[in-house]
Structure formats: structure tokens, C-alpha cells
C-alpha positions in Angstrom: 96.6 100.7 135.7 96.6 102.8 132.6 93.2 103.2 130.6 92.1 100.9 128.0 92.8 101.8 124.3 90.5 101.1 121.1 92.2 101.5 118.1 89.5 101.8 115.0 91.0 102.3 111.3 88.6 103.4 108.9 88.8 104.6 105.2 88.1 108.4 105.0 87.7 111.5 107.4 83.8 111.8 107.6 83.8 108.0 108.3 86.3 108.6 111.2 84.0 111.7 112.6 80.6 109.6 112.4 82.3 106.4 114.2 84.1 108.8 116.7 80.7 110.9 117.6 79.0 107.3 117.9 81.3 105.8 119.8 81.7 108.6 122.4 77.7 108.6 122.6 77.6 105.1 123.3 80.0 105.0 126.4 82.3 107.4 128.8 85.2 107.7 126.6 87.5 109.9 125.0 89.5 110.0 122.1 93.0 110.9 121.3 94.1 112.8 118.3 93.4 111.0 114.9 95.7 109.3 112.7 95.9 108.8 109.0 97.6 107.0 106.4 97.7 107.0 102.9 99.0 103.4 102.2 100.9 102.5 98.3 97.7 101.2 97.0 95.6 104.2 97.7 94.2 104.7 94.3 92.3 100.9 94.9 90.8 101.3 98.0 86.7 102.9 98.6 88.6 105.9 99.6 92.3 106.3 99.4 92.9 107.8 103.6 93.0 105.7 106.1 92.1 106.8 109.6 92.6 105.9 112.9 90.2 107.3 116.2 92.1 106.0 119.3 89.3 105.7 122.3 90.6 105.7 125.8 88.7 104.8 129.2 87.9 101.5 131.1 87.9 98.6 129.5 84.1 98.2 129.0 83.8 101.5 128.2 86.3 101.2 124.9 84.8 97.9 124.2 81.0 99.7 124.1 82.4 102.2 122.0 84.4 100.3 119.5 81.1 98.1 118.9 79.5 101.4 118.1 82.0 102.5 116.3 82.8 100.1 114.2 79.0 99.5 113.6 78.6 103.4 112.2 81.6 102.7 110.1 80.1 99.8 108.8 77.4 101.7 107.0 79.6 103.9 105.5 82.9 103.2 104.2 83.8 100.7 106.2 86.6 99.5 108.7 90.3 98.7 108.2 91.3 97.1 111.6 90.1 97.3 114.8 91.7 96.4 118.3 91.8 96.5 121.9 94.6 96.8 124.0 93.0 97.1 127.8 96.6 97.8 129.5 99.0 99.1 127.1 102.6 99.7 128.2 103.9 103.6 128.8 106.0 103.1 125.6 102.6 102.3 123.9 100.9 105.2 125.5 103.2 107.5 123.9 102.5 106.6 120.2 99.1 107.1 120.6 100.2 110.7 120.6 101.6 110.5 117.5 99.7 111.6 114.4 99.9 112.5 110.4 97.3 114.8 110.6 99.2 117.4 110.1 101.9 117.0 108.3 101.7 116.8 104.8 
């Protein structure tokens, strides 16, 4: 079976590094490269990039650290969407190594 994935969008960069650090402090996880997207109505959101932090490990594990996660962002700039997919297909596996990081 393949590992559980946590998919946690949050507006901005620093926002993305605080919820990543706290939810790989709070269980055994690790993350796969970052997203981002800068959606049409940018210019009206708290800060106009989206990110994504992908978490990866059992399915308690992501679970622990998307509750962390998602609890850091919280107190910053907040969260977009979060979800949890504890058995995603190869095809989804290889999106999760996709990312707009950098391109520009």
C-alpha cells in the first residue's frame, strides 16, 4: 500500500514553512516538494500565493501532522483547503511531484 498523502493549501510562503516545520515536528512524516498557485483573483486574497505542502507517511502520521499543520496556519494567514487521501493511486503519486515552484 502506498503512503498516506496530506494535501494543506495555504496563502503565502512563510505560512507554508511554519505549517510544514510544525507538521513534521508533530509526527514521522515527510513532505514532498511545495506547490503554488497564483489564482485570477490574487490581488483580493490576505496574500496573493497560494501554497501547497504535500505530507507523506502512514495514515495517522499525515493525519497528526495536518492537524498541526493546519493549526500553525491558522494563526497566520490561514488555510485554503486541506485533504487526505490515505491510499492514493500511482497516477496520483505522480502529480504530487509536480510543482510551480520554479517556473515563473
Amino acid at each position: 500500500m502506498a503512503e498516506a498523502v496530506g494535501i494543506l493549501e495555504v496563502f503565502g510562503l512563510v505560512c507554508a514553512f511554519v505549517a510544514a516545520d510544525a507538521g513534521c515536528k508533530a509526527a514521522d512524516v515527510h513532505l514532498e516538494i511545495f506547490d503554488k498557485n497564483k489564482p485570477a483573483n490574487a490581488d483580493s486574497l490576505p496574500v496573493p500565493l497560494l501554497v501547497t505542502i504535500k505530507f507523506r507517511g502512514s495514515v495517522a502520521a499525515v493525519n497528526a501532522a495536518m492537524e498541526a499543520g493546519i493549526r500553525a496556519a491558522e494563526g497566520l494567514t490561514g488555510v485554503v483547503q486541506h485533504h487526505v487521501i490515505a491510499n492514493p493511486t500511482p497516477d496520483a503519486q505522480k502529480m504530487l511531484k509536480i510543482s510551480a515552484l520554479d517556473k515563473d
